[in-house]
C-alpha positions as CSV (number, residue, x, y, z in Angstrom):
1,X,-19.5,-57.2,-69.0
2,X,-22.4,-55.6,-70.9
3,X,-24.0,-59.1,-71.3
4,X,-24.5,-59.5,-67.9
5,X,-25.6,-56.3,-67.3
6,X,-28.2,-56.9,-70.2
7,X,-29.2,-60.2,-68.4
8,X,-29.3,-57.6,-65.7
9,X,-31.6,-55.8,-66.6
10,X,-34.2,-58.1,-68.3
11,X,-34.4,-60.6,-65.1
12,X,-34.1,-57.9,-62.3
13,X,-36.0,-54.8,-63.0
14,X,-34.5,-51.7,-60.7
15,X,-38.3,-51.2,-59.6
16,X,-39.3,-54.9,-58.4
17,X,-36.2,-53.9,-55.8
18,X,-36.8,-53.8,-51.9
19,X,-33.9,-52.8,-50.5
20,X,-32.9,-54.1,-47.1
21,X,-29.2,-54.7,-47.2
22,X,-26.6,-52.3,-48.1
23,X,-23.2,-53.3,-49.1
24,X,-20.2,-50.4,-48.6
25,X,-16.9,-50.5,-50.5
26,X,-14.0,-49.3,-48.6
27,X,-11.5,-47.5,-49.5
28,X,-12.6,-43.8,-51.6
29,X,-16.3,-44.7,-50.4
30,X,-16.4,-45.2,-46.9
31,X,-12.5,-43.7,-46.2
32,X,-10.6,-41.1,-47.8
33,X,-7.4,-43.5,-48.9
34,X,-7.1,-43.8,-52.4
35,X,-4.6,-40.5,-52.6
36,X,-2.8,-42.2,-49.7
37,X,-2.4,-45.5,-52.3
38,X,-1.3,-43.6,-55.1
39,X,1.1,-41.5,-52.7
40,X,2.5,-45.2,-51.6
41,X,3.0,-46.7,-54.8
42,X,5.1,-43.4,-55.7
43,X,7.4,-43.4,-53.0
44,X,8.2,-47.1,-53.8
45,X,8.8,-46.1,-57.4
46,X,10.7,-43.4,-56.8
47,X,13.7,-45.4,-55.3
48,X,13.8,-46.9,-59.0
49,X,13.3,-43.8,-61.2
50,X,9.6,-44.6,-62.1
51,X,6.6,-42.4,-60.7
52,X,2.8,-43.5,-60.9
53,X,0.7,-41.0,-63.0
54,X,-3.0,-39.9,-61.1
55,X,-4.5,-41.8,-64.7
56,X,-2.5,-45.1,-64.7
57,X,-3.2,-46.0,-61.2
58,X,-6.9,-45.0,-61.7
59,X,-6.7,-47.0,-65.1
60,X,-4.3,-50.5,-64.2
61,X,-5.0,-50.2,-59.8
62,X,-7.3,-48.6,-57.6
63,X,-9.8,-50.9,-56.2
64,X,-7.8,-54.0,-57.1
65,X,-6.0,-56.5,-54.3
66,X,-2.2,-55.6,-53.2
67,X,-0.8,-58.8,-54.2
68,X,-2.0,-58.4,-57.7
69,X,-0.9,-54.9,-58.2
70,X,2.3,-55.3,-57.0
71,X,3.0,-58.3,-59.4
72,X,1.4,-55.9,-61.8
73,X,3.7,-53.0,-61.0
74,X,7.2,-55.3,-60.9
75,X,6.2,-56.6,-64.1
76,X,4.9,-53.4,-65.8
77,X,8.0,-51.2,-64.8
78,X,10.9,-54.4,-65.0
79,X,11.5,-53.8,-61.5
80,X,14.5,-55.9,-59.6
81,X,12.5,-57.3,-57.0
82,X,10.2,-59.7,-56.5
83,X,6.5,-59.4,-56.1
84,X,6.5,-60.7,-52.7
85,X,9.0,-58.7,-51.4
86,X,7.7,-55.2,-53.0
87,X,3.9,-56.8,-52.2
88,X,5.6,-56.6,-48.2
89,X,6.9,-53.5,-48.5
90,X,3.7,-51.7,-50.1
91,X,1.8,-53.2,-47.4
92,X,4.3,-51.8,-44.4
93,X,4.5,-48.4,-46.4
94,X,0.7,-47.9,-46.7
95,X,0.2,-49.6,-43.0
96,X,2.0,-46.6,-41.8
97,X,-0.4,-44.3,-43.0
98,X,-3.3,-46.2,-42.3
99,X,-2.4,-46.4,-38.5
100,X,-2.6,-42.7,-38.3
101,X,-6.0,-42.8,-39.5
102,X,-8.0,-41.8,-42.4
103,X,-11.2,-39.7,-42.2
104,X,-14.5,-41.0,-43.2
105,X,-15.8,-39.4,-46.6
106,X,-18.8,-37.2,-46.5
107,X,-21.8,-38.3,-45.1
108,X,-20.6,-41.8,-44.4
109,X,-21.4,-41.4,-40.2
110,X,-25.0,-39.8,-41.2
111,X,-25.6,-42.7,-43.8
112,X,-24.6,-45.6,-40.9
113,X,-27.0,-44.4,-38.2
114,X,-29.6,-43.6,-41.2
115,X,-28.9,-47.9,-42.0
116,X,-28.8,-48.4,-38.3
117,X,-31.9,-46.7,-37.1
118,X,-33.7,-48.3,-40.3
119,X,-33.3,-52.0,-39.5
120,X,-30.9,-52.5,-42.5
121,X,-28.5,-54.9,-42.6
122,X,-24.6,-53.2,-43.1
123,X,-22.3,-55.2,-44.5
124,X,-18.2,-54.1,-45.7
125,X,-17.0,-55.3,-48.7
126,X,-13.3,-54.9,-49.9
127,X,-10.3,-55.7,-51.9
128,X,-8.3,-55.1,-48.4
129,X,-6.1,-57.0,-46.4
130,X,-8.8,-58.2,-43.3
131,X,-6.3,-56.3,-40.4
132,X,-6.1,-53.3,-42.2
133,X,-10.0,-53.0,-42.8
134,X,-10.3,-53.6,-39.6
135,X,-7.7,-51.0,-38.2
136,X,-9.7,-48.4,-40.2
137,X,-13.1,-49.0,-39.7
138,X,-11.9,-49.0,-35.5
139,X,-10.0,-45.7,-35.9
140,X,-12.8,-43.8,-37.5
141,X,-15.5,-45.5,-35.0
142,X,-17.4,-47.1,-37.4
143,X,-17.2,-51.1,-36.6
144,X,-20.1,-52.0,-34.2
145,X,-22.6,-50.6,-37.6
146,X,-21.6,-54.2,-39.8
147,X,-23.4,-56.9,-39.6
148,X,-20.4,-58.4,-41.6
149,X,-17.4,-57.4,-43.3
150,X,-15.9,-59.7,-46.6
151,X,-12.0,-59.2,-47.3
152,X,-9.5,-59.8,-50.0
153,X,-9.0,-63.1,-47.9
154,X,-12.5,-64.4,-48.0
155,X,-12.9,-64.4,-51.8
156,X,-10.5,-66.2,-54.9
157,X,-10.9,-63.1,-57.3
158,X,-11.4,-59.4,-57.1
159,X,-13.1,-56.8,-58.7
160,X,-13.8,-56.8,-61.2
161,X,-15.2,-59.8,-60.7
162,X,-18.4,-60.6,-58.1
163,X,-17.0,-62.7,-56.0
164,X,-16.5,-60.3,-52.8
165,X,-20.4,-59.1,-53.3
166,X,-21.4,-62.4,-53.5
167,X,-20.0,-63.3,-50.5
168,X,-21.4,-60.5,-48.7
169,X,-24.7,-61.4,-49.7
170,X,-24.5,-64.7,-48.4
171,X,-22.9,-63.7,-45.3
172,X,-26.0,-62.2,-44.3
173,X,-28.5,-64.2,-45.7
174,X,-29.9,-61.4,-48.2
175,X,-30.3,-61.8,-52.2
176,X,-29.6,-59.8,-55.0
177,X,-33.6,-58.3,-55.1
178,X,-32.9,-56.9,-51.5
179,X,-29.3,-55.4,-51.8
180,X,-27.9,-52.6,-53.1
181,X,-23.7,-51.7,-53.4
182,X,-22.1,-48.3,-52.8
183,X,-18.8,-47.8,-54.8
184,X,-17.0,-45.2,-56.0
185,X,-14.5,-47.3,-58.7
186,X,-15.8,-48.5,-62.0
187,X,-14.3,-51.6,-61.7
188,X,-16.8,-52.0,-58.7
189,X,-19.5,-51.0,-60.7
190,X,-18.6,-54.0,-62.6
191,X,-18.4,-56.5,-60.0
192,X,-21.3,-55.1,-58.7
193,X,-23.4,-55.2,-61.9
194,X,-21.6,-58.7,-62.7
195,X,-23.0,-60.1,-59.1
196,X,-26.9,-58.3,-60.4
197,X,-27.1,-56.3,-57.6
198,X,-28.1,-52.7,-58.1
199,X,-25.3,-50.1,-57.7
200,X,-24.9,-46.4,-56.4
201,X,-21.6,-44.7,-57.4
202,X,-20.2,-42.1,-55.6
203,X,-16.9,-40.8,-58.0
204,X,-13.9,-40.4,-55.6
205,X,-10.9,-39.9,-57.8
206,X,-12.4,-40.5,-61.0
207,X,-15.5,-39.4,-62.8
208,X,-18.0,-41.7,-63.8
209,X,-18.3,-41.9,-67.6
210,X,-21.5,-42.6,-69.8
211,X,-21.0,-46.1,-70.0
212,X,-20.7,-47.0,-66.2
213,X,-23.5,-44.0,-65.6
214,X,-25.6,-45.9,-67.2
215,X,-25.1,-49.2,-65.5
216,X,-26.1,-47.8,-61.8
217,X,-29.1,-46.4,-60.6
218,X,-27.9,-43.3,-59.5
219,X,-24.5,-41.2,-59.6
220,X,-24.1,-39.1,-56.2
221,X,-22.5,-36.5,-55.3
222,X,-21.6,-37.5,-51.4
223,X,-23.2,-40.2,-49.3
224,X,-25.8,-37.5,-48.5
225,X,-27.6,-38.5,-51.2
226,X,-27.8,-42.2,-51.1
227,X,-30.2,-41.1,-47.6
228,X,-32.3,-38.7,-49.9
229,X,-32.7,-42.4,-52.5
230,X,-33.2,-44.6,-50.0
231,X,-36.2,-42.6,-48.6
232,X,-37.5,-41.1,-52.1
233,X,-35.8,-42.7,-55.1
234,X,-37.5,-45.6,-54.9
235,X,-41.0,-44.2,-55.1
236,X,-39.7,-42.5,-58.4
């Protein structure tokens, strides 16, 4: 990982950058879910004595695709089911939740019309299942600001890998010199730095340490701030 964001670095210089595309992660960066996921994988576990600690899922699952943490989880915790069948039943378990509807995080509805208004081309990109990204971005109003949206479906690996940035570059014609990714996981920052396109983290259930800091070009507080960079940082 820290050779490519070395080759990073040399070939792409955060200050030749003219950003006109911005790429959004989902879930903990556009919508408040990632407590619902960890409250999901814990009711499933519960049924076989095992609970999911705050730091494992942050550590081993957040930010990753469904089918490959619950093969993950089955085979981590010995459990007597197949991953199919506890891959199903995570995604009906979870599908409840989401159809009630999770709120946007901070500053996400400002940041859209900011894009919008700004001739910027909006683009979703996420480890999710393509109904349920859909369902959400519907429910909280937000669907008519993409230009495109890239799902677990549309790409062969996920994060940490680049594939679904990639993707979302090409889907809208833009390169690496004129995107930039909002995440709030550090194995997004990794995709992210893996596909060379700058990165703005906003830390949603767990803080950014010095290692990922200092891959990004800017840890924020809310999505406030990524308005304040796009209209001042890069002038610094």
């Amino acid at each position: 990982m820290f050779r490519f964001f070395l080759c990073f670095q040399q070939v792409l210089p955060y200050n030749d950058f003219m950003i006109n595309t911005v790429i959004f992660d989902m879930d903990g960066l556009l919508v408040d879910s990632e407590k619902a996921f960890l409250e999901t994988y814990n009711e499933l576990l519960d049924a076989y004595g095992y609970s999911l600690s705050k730091d494992t899922y942050l550590e081993r699952y957040c930010g990753k695709i469904v089918k490959e943490n619950a093969a993950s989880i089955v085979r981590d915790y010995h459990l007597d089911i197949d991953p199919e069948t506890f891959c199903k039943m995570l995604i009906e378990t979870e599908t409840r939740k989401a159809n009630a509807g999770y709120d946007l995080k901070p500053g996400a509805k400002e940041l859209l019309d900011y894009l919008k208004a700004g001739g910027y081309k909006i683009v979703l990109a996420t480890s999710s299942l393509e109904d349920r990204a859909l369902t959400l971005v519907k429910q909280a109003g937000v669907l008519d600001y993409f230009d495109a949206i890239i799902c677990g479906k549309d790409v062969k690996l996920g994060k940490p890998h680049p594939d679904v940035f990639l993707k979302a570059m090409e889907a809208v014609s833009s390169g690496n010199t004129e995107s930039l990714v909002l995440e709030d996981s550090l194995t997004g920052v990794e995709a992210a730095v893996s596909a060379q396109v700058p990165v703005i983290v906003v830390p949603d259930m767990v803080p950014v340490d010095e290692t990922h800091a200092a891959m990004v070009l800017r840890v924020c507080d809310s999505l406030y701030d990524v308005i304040d960079y796009l209209e001042n940082g890069q002038q610094q």
